[in-house]
Phi, psi and omega in degrees: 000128171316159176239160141340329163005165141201073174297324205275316176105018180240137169308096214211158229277185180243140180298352165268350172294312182315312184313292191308327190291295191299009177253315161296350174270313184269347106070232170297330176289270170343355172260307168305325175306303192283008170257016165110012191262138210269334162211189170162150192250131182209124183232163198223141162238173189210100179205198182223162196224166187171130217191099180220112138310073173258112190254160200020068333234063152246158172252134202268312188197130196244098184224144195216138182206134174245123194228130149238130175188160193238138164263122131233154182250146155233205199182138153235051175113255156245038134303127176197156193210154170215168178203158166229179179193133192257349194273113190248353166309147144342315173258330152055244185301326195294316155336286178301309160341294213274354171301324194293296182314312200286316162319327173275355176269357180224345181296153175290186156279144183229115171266027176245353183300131177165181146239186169341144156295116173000302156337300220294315206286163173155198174175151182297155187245150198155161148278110180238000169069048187240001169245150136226168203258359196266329185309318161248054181247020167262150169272171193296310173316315175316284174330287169294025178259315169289318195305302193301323182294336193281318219247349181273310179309325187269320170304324175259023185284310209217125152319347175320284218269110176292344211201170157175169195254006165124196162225137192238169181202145208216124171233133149191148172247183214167147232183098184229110170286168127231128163224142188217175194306321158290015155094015171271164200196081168231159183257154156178140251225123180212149183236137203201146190220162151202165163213151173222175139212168189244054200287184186205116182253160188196126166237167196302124164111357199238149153305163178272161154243144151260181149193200187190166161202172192207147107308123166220176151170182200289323175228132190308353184258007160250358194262156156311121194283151209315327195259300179336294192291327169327284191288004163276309190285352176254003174261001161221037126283307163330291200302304142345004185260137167088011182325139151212190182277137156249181180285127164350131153184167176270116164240158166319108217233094189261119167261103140010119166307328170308300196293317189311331180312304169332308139331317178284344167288337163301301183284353168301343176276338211251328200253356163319125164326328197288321206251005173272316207288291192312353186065355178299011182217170172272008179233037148277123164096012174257038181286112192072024191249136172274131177222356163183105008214123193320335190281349194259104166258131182266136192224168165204115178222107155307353176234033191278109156300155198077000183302139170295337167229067168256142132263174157276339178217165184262230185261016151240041210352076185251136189317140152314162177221150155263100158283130151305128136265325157227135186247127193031042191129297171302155165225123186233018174202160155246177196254109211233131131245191188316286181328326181267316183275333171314292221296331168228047146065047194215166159263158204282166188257014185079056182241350163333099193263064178224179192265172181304342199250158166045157165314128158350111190269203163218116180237191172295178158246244160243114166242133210211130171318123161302109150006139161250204158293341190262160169252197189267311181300337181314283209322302190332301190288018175241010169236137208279336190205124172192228193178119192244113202270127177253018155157150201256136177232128176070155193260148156179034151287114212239097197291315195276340161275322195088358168301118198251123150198127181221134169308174194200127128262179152163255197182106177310136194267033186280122192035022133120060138172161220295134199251281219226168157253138203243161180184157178079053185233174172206135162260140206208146152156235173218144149000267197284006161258329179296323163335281171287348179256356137026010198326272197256114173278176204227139163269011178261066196266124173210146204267139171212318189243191170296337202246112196221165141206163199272170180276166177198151161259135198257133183252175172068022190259131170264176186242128137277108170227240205272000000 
């Protein structure tokens, strides 16, 4: 837990701000009860931000900020309503109460409305590595320091890269209560660090390229350090100089772990409660159905330590978990909170997700592909003609269908190793056939989000270009 410290001259919430929130969360919850409300939830967060841009080792943008505010839901049978605030006075909190009752006294019935049951509720007990205290032990000069060294690195990589769009750096810590009508009550403390650059490369006669890498992580003894990442982003802004078009086919297609991540975010989507229930995805009602390729497991564990979405709980307080979601193929679970799991006769896997305000969303825990064996130059060098994509452009997913097209970029692929770059392309084909076609996993799964997978290659997919 942060001390009070402020050596640095930066804002950071105190272990007694802390005290007051979980003493005002529960609270709120004791007031919406005695105002007649049959159950209710109330959750409060806190933290501090830190946000610095430098481009041509000028600082472009700085913003540093600090919050606190309280959500609460209540419930009059299956009436229900929520409100937040940020007013954390008496009357305030008092406000805030009784706005919440009378809206929920005219709303309509959800007879799927509630929260978790007593059973249901709890949290891991544990070290899970989700603060550390070094993420704000830098002075603010250190911070734009790391940003100018990340944007320095890339600049001075290659006579190339002429130009850039900067180097940034990202701090924040966080602070989260819940408490509800059942006498549950938990806290827990997260920490987030980042670092980027943005170069811009050119040789005479060529379009500029950009391109970029990053860092993040929980803690400053995990992040890549300012010159590492410089000369990576400027070593694929380069690669990328002399970019043109190929001709339209169908080919072996290897996605990058970073993009591939993106894909798995598609089927996180595709295995939501929200969008199952709503008939809104292709695999409602494929719940035990083989939907893809015997190589493929899907995981969501909410209790990886170090995770970016690991808790001890989620956002109705239910313990995190590790769900299967697809095991050699099958799907054998969607990802539920309460509401979503009543609504299709299932129990929640804890994956409840929201913000201070409104009903419960679903987000991940760390979901994620399993890993194989190849590296990546493997998979590559085992293609005779193909196309290996390093980054995505525009939206073009049809979750009720699976119908996939997205713009692409990235590097031709010939006898198995990386040729010309290629750009102004679309990649195309469905879900629920890239699912199954699936040739080759990547042993390179490394976590930047909640959502992560290793690279992999998918066959039978076309490239549109000229």
């Amino acid at each position: 837990m942060p001390s009070s410290n402020d050596t640095q001259g930066t804002t950071v919430l105190s272990a007694d701000a802390t005290t007051d929130l979980a003493e005002i969360t529960t609270d709120v919850v004791r007031r919406a009860m005695q105002g007649g409300a049959t159950a209710a939830e109330a959750v409060a967060a806190g933290g501090s931000e830190f946000s610095t841009v430098v481009r041509l080792g000028e600082v472009e943008t700085l913003k540093e900020s600090g919050s606190k505010a309280i959500g609460v839901r209540v419930f009059f049978g299956q009436r229900a309503a929520s409100t937040y605030s940020s007013d954390l006075t008496p009357d305030g909190i008092r406000q805030l109460v009784d706005s919440a009752l009378a809206l929920a006294r005219v709303t309509s019935e959800d007879p799927f409305a509630g929260i978790p049951e007593p059973a249901q509720l709890g949290k891991l007990e544990g070290e899970f590595d989700l603060y550390s205290d070094d993420v704000y032990s830098l002075s603010n000069a250190d911070r734009i320091d790391y940003a100018r060294r990340a944007e320095r690195a890339a600049l001075e990589a290659d006579p190339r890269i002429v130009n850039s769009e900067g180097g940034s750096f990202d701090a924040a810590i966080g602070y989260k209560v819940l408490a509800n009508s059942h006498g549950f009550v938990g806290d827990y403390w997260r920490s987030y660090c980042s670092l980027s650059s943005v170069p811009i490369a050119q040789v005479e006669g060529s379009a500029m390229q950009r391109d970029y890498w990053y860092s993040v992580a929980m803690t400053l003894k995990k992040l890549q350090s300012p010159e590492e990442i410089g000369k990576i982003a400027a070593q694929r802004a380069l690669r990328r100089l002399g970019a043109r078009k190929v001709k339209t086919a169908k080919v072996p297609i290897v996605f990058e772990n970073t993009v591939a991540g993106s894909l798995l975010g598609h089927i996180f989507e595709a295995v939501n409660g929200d969008s199952i229930y709503r008939g809104a995805s292709f695999l409602t009602g494929k719940l035990n159905e083989k939907i893809a390729g015997d190589n493929i497991t899907v995981v969501d564990d909410g209790t990886m330590r170090g995770g970016f979405g690991t808790s001890p709980f989620d956002s109705e307080g239910v313990p995190s978990r590790k769900t299967v979601v697809v095991e050699n193929g099958v799907l054998k679970s969607y990802l539920l909170n309460t509401y979503t799991a009543k609504k299709l006769k299932l129990q929640t896997t804890g994956n409840a997700a929201r913000g201070l305000a409104g009903t419960p969303g679903i987000g991940p825990g760390n979901f994620f592909l399993q890993p194989g064996t190849k590296t990546q130059q493997e998979i590559i060098s085992g293609i005779k003609e193909g196309l290996f994509v390093t980054e995505f452009l525009g939206f073009g997913v049809n979750l009720v269908t699976g119908d996939f097209s997205r713009g692409a970029s990235g590097l031709w692929i010939q006898d198995g190793e990386l040729t010309f770059p290629v750009e102004e392309i679309t990649v195309a084909g469905n879900l629920k056939d890239m699912l199954c076609n699936v040739s080759e996993i990547g042993n390179d799964l490394e976590f930047r989000s909640a959502i992560a997978s290793p690279t992999i290659r998918i066959d039978g997919m076309t490239l549109a270009g000229e």
